[in-house]
C-alpha positions in Angstrom: 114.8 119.5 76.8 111.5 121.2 75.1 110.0 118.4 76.5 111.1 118.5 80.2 110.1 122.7 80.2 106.6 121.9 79.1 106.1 119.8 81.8 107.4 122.2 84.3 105.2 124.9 82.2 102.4 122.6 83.3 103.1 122.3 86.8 103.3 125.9 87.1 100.4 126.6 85.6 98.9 124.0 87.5 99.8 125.9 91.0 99.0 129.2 89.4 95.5 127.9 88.9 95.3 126.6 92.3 96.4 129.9 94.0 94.4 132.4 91.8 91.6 131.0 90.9 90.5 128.7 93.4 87.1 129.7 93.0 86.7 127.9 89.7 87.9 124.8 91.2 85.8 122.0 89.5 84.7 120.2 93.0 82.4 117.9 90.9 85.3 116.3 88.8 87.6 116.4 91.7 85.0 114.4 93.9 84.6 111.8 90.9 88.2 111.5 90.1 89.3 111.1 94.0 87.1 108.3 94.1 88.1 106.5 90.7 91.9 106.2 92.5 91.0 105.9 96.3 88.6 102.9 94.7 91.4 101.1 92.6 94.5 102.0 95.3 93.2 101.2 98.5 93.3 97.2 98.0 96.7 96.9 96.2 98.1 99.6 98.0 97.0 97.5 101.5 98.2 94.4 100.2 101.6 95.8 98.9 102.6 96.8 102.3 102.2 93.8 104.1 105.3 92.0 102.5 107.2 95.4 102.2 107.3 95.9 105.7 107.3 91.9 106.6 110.2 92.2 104.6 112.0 95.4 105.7 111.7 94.0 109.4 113.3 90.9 108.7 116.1 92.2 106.8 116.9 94.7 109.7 116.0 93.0 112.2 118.4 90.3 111.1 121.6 92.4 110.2 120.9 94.4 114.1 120.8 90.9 115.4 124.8 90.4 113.6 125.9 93.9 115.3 124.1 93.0 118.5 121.8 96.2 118.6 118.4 94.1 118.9 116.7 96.8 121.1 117.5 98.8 118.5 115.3 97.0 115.6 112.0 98.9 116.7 113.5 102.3 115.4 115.2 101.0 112.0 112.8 99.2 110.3 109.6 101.7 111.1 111.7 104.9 110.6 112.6 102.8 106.8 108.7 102.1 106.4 107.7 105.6 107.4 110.6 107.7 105.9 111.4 105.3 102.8 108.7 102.5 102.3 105.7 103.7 102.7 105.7 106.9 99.9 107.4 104.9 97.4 104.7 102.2 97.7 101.9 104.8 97.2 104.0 106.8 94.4 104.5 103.6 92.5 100.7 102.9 92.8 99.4 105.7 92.1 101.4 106.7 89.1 101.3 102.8 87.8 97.8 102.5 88.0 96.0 105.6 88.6 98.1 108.1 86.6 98.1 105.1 83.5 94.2 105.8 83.3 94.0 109.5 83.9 96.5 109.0 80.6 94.1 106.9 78.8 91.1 109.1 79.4 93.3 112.1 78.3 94.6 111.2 75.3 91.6 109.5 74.2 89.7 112.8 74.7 92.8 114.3 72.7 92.7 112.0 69.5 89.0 112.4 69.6 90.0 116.6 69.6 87.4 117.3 72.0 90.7 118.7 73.9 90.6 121.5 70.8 86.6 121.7 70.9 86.7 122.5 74.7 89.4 125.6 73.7 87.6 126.7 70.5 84.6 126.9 73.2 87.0 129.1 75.8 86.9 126.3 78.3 90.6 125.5 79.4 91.0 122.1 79.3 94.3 122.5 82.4 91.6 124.1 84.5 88.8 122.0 83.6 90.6 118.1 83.4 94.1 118.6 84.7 94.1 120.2 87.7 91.0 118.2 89.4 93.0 115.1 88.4 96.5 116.1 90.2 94.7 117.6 93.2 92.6 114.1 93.6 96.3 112.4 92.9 97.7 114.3 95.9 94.8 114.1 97.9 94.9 110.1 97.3 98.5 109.9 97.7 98.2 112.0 101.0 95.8 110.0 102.9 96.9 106.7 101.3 100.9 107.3 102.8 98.9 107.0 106.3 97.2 103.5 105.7 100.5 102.0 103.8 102.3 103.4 106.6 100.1 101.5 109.8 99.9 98.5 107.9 103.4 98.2 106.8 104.6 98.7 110.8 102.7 96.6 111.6 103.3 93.9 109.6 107.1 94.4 110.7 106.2 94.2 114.3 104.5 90.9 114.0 107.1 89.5 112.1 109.6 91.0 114.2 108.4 89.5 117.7 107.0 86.6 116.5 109.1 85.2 113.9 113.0 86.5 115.1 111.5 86.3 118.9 111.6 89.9 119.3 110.5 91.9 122.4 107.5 93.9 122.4 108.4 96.8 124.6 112.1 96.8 123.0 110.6 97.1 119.8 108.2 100.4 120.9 110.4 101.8 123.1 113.4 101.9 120.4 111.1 103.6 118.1 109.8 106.2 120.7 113.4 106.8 121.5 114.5 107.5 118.2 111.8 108.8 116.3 110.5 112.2 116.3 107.7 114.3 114.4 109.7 115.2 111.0 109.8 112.1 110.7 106.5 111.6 110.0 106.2 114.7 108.1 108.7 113.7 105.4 107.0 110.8 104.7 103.7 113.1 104.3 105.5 115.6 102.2 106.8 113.0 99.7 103.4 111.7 99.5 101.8 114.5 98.4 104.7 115.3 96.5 104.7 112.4 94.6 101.1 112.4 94.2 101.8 115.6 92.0 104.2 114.6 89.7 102.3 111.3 88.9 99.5 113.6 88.1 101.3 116.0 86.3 103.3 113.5 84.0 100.0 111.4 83.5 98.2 114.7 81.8 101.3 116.2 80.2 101.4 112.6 78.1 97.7 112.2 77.6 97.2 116.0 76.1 100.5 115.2 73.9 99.9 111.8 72.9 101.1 110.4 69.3 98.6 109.4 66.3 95.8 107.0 66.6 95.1 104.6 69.2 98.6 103.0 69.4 100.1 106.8 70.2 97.4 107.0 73.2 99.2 103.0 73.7 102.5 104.5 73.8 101.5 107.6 75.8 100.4 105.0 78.9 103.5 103.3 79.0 105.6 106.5 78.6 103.6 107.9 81.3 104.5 105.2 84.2 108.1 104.6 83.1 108.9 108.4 83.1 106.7 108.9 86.4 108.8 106.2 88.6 112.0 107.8 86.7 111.1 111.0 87.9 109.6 109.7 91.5 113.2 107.8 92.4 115.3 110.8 91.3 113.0 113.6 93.6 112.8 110.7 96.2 116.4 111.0 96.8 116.9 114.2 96.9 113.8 115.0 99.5 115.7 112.3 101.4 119.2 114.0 101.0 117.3 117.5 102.1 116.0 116.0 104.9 119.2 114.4 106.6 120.6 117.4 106.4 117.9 120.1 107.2 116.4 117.9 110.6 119.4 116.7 112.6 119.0 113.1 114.6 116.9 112.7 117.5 119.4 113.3 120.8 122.0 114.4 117.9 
């Protein structure tokens, strides 16, 4: 529990940072770390969504075809890339491999107590490392959800109309028919959500890693297993708010 409430403590402070003193802002390290993770994201994070949304459309397409809703295959399997798919690709990414090196640097810089010689000095280290690193995380996260999410649909398409012999203007015009901004805009929202608790989780662990190199080790791994912990459990929920805050298209 002690732990859980400091890294809420964080995250507040964090945001309190951000909305008083935005003036202090370190642009510089932002600017360096956004393009660290945009660099080692875009690639995997490109690739990754070519099978997850080959995938998805396959699967759907082929339990519609069973009910006999084919014209409806369109709308299911890009409102599951969009809504579903697409953040949880980017959230795994960015904690996995971004927030694992944020981690790294952090709790390398903590064993070598430069952390303490940057507070001795007055310089706060949340203000001067930390918050740089989550903005660039949701920053990343943000524009990344957009990419995963075109390349994921349309992998689905092709596989949809040209390995299960699906229709074109049935497949856009299902998904016209049914979707509608929100939807969109959840998939946004979790991005940038999730973009902030991978960055978030990666600092708390780095500036309270163990002993020695092997506790800055142990601090990594804690950091990605914790972040897709937390990511799943505030996934679901988002998702449960949103079913029942933005009622169905024509509903």
């Amino acid at each position: 529990m002690r732990t859980v409430g400091q890294v809420f403590q964080l995250a507040a402070t964090v945001l309190g940072l951000l909305v008083r003193r935005p003036h202090r802002f370190e642009f510089r390290e932002f600017v360096e770390q956004f393009w660290f993770i945009a660099g080692v994201t875009i690639l995997p994070a490109s690739l990754v969504s070519i099978p997850f949304g080959a995938v998805t459309s396959l699967q759907v397409g082929s339990l519609i075809q069973q009910m006999g809703a084919e014209s409806f295959t369109g709308a299911a399997s890009v409102l599951v890339i969009i809504q579903q798919a697409s953040p949880m690709v980017v959230a795994l990414l960015v904690s996995g491999v971004a927030g694992s090196a944020m981690c790294a640097d952090m709790g390398s810089r903590t064993i070598r107590e430069e952390i303490d010689a940057m507070m001795v000095l007055g310089v706060s280290p949340i203000e001067r490392l930390v918050v740089p690193r989550v903005v660039a995380c949701m920053g990343v996260a943000f524009m990344l959800n957009g990419l995963v999410s075109v390349v994921g649909v349309s992998a689905g398409y092709f596989f949809n109309v040209f390995m299960q012999d699906g229709t074109p203007g049935a497949y856009l015009a299902s998904f016209s028919g049914l979707a509608q901004l929100p939807d969109l805009y959840i998939g946004q929202v979790k991005a940038l959500v999730f973009g902030f608790i991978a960055g978030i989780v990666a600092s708390y662990l780095g500036l309270n890693p163990g002993k020695g190199p092997k506790g800055v080790g142990d601090a990594v791994n804690q950091s990605v297993v914790f972040a897709f912990l937390v990511l799943f459990v505030v996934n679901m929920i988002l998702t449960a708010i949103y079913l029942q805050a933005v009622p169905p298209k024509g509903g």
